[in-house]
C-alpha positions in Angstrom: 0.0 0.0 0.0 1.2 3.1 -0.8 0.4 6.3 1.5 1.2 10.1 1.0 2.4 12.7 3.1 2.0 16.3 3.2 2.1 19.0 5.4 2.3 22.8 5.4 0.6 24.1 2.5 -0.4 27.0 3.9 -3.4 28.2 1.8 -0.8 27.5 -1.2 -3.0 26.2 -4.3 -0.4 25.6 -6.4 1.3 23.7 -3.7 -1.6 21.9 -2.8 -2.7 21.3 -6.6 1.0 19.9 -7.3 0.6 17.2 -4.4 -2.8 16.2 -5.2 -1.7 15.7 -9.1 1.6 13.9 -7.7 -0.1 11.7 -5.1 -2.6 10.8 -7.9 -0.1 9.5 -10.5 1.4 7.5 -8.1 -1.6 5.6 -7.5 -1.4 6.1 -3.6 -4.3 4.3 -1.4 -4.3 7.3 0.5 -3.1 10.7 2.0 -2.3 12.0 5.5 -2.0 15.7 5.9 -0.1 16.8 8.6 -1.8 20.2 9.6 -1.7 23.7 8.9 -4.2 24.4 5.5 -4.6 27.5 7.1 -7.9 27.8 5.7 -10.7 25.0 4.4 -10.6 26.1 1.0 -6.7 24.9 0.7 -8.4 21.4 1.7 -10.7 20.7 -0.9 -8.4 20.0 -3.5 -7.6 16.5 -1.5 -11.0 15.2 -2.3 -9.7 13.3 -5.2 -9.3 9.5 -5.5 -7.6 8.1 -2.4 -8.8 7.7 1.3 -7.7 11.2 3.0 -6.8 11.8 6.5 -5.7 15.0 8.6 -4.9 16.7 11.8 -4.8 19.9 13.1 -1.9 22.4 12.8 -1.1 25.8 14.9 -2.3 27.8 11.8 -5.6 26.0 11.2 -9.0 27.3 12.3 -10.4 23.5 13.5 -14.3 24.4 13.4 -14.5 25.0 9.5 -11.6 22.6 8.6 -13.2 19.9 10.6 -17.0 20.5 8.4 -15.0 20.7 5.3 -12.8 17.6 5.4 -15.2 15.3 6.7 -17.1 16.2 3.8 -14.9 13.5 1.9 -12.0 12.5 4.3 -11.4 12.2 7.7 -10.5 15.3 10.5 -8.7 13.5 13.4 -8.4 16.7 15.2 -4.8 17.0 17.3 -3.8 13.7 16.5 -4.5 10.5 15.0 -3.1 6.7 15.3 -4.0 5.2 11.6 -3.4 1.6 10.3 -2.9 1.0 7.0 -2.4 -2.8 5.5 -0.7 -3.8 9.1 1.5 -0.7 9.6 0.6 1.6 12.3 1.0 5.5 12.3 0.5 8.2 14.2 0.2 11.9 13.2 0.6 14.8 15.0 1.2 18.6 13.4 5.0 18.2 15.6 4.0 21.8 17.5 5.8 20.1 20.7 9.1 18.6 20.3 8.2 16.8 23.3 5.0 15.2 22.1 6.6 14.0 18.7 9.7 12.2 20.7 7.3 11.0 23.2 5.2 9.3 20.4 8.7 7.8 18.4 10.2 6.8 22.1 7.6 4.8 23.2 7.4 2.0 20.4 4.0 1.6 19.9 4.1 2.4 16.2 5.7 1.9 13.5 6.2 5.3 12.3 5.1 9.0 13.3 4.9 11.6 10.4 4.7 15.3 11.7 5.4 18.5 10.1 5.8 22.0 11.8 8.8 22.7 10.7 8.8 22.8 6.9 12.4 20.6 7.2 11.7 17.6 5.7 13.5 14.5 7.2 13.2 10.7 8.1 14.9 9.1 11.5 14.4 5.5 12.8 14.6 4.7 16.4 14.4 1.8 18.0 12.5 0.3 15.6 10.1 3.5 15.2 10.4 6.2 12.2 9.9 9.2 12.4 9.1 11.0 9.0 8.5 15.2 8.1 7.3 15.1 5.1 8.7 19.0 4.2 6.1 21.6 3.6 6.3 25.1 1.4 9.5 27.1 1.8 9.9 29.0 4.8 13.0 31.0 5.0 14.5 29.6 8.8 17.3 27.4 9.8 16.9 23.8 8.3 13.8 24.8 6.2 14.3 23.7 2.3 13.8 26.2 -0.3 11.8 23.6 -2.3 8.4 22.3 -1.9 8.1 18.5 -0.5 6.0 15.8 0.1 7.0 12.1 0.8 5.4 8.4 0.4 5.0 5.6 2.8 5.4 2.0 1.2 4.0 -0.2 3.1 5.0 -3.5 1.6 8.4 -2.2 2.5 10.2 -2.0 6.0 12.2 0.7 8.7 13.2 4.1 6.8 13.6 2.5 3.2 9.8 2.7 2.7 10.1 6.5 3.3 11.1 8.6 0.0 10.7 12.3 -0.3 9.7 14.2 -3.5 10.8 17.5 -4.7 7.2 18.9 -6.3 8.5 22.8 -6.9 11.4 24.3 -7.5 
């Protein structure tokens, strides 16, 4: 099974239009979005054809994003444990440092995808991964100048079922 990852779009259609078309041609099953649309109209490109999942970010107004998602996907609110073909994951927007170790350190899954930072990245961990899948460019320390997104394999194992994707330049 193949999953998607996005976070941090930030009202950015173009953005958002470029990972829906991406996740599309790769034939994902389905989509997690890490948090912060900003607002629900940056959502409703993602009701295209794959299961689609979300959690809140810092920027997001949860009242109108909730109605609007769960028009065609699921709103998990702050957080959400998902399983998908026998591979656990949970997702959290990665606000608190503390949270995002706390769900990595503890073993129960077998990989947490936040975002947050707009720094992409992947680190395993006792067996956990922990996966930022990027976001839009933000100009701070670690932040990439490039739009990303990455996919979950499922059928594969540990950080080698992570890859990241480059979708702007």
């Amino acid at each position: 099974m193949l999953i998607g990852l996005v976070s941090d779009t930030h009202d950015d259609l173009d953005a958002v239009e470029a990972a829906v078309t991406f996740f599309e041609e790769r034939g994902v099953d389905a989509v997690v979005h890490c948090g912060d649309f900003v607002a629900p109209f940056s959502a409703t490109p993602f009701d295209a054809d794959f299961a689609f999942h979300a959690v809140r970010g810092n920027n997001d107004g949860e009242w109108a994003l909730s109605s609007t998602v769960d028009d065609f996907g699921e709103y998990h609110g702050e957080a959400a444990v998902l399983e998908f073909d026998g591979t656990s994951l949970a997702v959290t927007h990665g606000t608190s440092d503390v949270v995002v170790d706390a769900l990595v350190d503890c073993g129960d899954y077998d990989y947490v995808a936040h975002g947050h930072t707009h720094a992409h990245g992947v680190e395993e961990r006792d067996g956990t991964v922990r996966v930022n899948p990027g976001g839009l460019p933000i100009p701070v320390a670690g932040a990439d100048d490039r739009f990303r997104v990455a996919t979950l394999d499922t059928d594969e194992a540990g950080a080698d079922a992570v890859a990241h994707h480059v979708l702007t330049e």
